[in-house]
N, C-alpha and C positions, 0 to 999 in steps of 0.2 A: 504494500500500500504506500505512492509517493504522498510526501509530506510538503504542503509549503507552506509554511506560517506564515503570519504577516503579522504585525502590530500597529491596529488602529487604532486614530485620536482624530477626535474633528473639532474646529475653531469654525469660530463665529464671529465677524467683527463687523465693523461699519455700522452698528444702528446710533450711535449718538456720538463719533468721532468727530475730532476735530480734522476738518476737510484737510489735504498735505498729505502729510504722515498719518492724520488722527486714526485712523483704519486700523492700522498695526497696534497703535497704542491703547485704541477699547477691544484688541480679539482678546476673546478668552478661549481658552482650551478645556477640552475634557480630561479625563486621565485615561492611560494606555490599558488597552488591551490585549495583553502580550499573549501572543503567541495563536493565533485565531487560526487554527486548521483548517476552517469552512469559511474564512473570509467575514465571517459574522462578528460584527462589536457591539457587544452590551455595555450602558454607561449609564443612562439613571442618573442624568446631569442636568442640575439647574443651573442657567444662563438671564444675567438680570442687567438689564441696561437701563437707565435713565433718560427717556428723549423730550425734548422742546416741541410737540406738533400743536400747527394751525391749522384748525381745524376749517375755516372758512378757504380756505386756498391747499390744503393736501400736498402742505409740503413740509420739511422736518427744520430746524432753524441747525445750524453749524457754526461753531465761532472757532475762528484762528487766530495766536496772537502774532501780532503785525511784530514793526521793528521793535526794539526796546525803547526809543523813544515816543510811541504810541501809546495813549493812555487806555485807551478803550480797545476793543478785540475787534477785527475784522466779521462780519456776518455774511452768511449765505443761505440762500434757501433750495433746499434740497429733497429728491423722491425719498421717503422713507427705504431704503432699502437692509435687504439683512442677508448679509454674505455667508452660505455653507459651505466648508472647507473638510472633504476627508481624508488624512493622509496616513501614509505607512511610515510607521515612527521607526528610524535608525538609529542604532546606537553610534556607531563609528562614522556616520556621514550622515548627511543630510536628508529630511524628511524626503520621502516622494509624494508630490500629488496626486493620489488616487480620483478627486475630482471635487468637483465646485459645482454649485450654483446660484444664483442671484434670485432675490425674492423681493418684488417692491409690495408694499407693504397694505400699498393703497388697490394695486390690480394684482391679489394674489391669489394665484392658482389652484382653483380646487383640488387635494390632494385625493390620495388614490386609500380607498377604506385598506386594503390586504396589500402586501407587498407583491405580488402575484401579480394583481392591475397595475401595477403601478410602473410604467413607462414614459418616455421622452413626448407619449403623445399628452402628458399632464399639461405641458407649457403651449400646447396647441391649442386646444379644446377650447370654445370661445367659453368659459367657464369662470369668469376672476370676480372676485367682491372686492369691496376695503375691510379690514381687519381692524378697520377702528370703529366699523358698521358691527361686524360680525364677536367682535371682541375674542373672541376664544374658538380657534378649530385646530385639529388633529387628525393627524393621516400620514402618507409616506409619499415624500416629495422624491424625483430620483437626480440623483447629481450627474455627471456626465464628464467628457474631456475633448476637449476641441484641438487638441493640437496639431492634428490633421487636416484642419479646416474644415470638419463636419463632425458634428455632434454623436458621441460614441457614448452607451449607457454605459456606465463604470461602477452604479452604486444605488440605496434606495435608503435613506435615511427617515428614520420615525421618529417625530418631533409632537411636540403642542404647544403652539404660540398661544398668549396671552396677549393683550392689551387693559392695565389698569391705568383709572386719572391716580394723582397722585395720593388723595383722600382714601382713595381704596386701597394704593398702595401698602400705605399706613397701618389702614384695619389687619391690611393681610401680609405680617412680616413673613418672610419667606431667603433665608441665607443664600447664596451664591453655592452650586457644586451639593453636596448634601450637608456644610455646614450651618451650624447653629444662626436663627429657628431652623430647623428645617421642620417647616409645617405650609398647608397652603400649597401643596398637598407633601408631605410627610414622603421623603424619599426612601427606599432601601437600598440595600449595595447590589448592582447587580448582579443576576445567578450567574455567574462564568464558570467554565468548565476548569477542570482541576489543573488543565493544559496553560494557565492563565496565569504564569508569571516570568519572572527576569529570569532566560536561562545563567546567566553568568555571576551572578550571585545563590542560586541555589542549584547545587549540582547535583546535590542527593536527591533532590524531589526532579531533575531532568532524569536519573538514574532508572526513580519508582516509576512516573508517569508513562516513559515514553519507549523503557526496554524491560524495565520485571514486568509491568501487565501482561506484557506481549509475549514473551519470551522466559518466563519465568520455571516452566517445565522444562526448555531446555537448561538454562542454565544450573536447575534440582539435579537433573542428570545428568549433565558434565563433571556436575560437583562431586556426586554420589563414585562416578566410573572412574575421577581421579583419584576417589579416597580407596577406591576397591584395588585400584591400580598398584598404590604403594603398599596397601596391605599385604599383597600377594610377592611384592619387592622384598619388605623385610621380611619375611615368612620364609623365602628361597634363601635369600642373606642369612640367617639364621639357623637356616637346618640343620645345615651339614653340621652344624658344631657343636647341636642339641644330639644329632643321632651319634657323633661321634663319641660324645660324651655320657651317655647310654649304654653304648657299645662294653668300652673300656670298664665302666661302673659295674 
């Protein structure tokens, strides 16, 4: 059975960046899920951004700060948009892009109920509401990679956007990631398989998982036919000089 593990993490950035750099600077990341044999990552991550929207115009407010001798911050007004990012996390090099997608927040794409439906034709479909109409949906958006110059499915990510005003905010404390509250709704860790961690820090548990399940009779009986082996060594090695001294006795 060939093995190819990957280790995914997906970032999410740009809903309330400052325009520039600000993108990099609001992503946040999920934590790794090492070692995914079926390509499948479980995370059970909340993601919380703070944004400026105008509601009367459907566009997100963005401040950058100008030179240093400016007192006041540069403004822009901008699509709500919210960037998915999934990658194969390297240890000795650099992330790969497994794929992205872009989500405007105001014409967003009805997601697909089962991951099964859920294909490239999500972003076609004349199908889009605003998310600050609908406040809260769930479903499995699929991410992609263009780097061929045509959209290739790479991936299907199951999320649930929220939209609260700030008051609601408030009511409903809710931690970043599953730190404290975590409440609004109450995260668990999630189920990963036992195949789901750092091989280079734990060699024993790469030892148990991934060669005694499998292979664990042969190695009972390599064990057993080396022990029978030597036994039969010293046994020979010692005769002659048990019978000899038998003999003479």
């Amino acid at each position: 059975e060939a093995i190819f593990p990957v280790n995914l993490k997906g970032q999410s950035s740009g809903i309330n960046a400052e325009y520039g750099e600000g993108r990099k600077k609001e992503a946040q990341e999920t934590d790794v899920h090492f070692r995914s044999l079926t390509g499948e990552g479980n995370f059970n991550w909340r993601m919380s951004y703070d944004i400026n929207f105008i509601i009367q115009e459907n566009k997100m407010v963005q401040k950058k700060k100008g030179k240093f001798w400016h007192i006041e911050k540069a403004v822009k007004k901008v699509d709500p948009t919210f960037y998915i990012e999934v990658y194969d996390k390297d240890i000795l090099s650099r992330d790969d892009l497994l794929g992205s997608t872009e989500l405007d927040l105001t014409r967003l794409p009805a997601p697909s109920k089962t991951a099964e439906e859920c294909t490239l034709e999500v972003y076609e479909r004349d199908n889009h509401f605003s998310l600050f109409d609908r406040k809260k949906i769930s479903g499995f958006w699929p991410v992609y990679s263009d780097v061929l110059g045509t959209r290739e499915l790479t991936g299907k990510v199951e999320m649930e956007l929220e939209i609260l005003t700030e008051e609601e905010a408030v009511g409903r404390p809710a931690g970043v990631a599953r730190n404290e509250p975590n409440t609004n709704p109450t995260l668990e860790p999630p189920n990963r398989p036992d195949t789901s961690f750092n091989w280079f820090t734990n060699p024993w548990k790469v030892f148990k998982v991934l060669v005694w399940r499998k292979y664990k009779w042969y190695i009972l009986l390599t064990v057993i036919m080396i022990l029978l082996i030597l036994f039969l060594i010293l046994m020979f090695y010692t005769a002659p000089e048990a019978i000899n001294s038998a003999i003479w006795n």
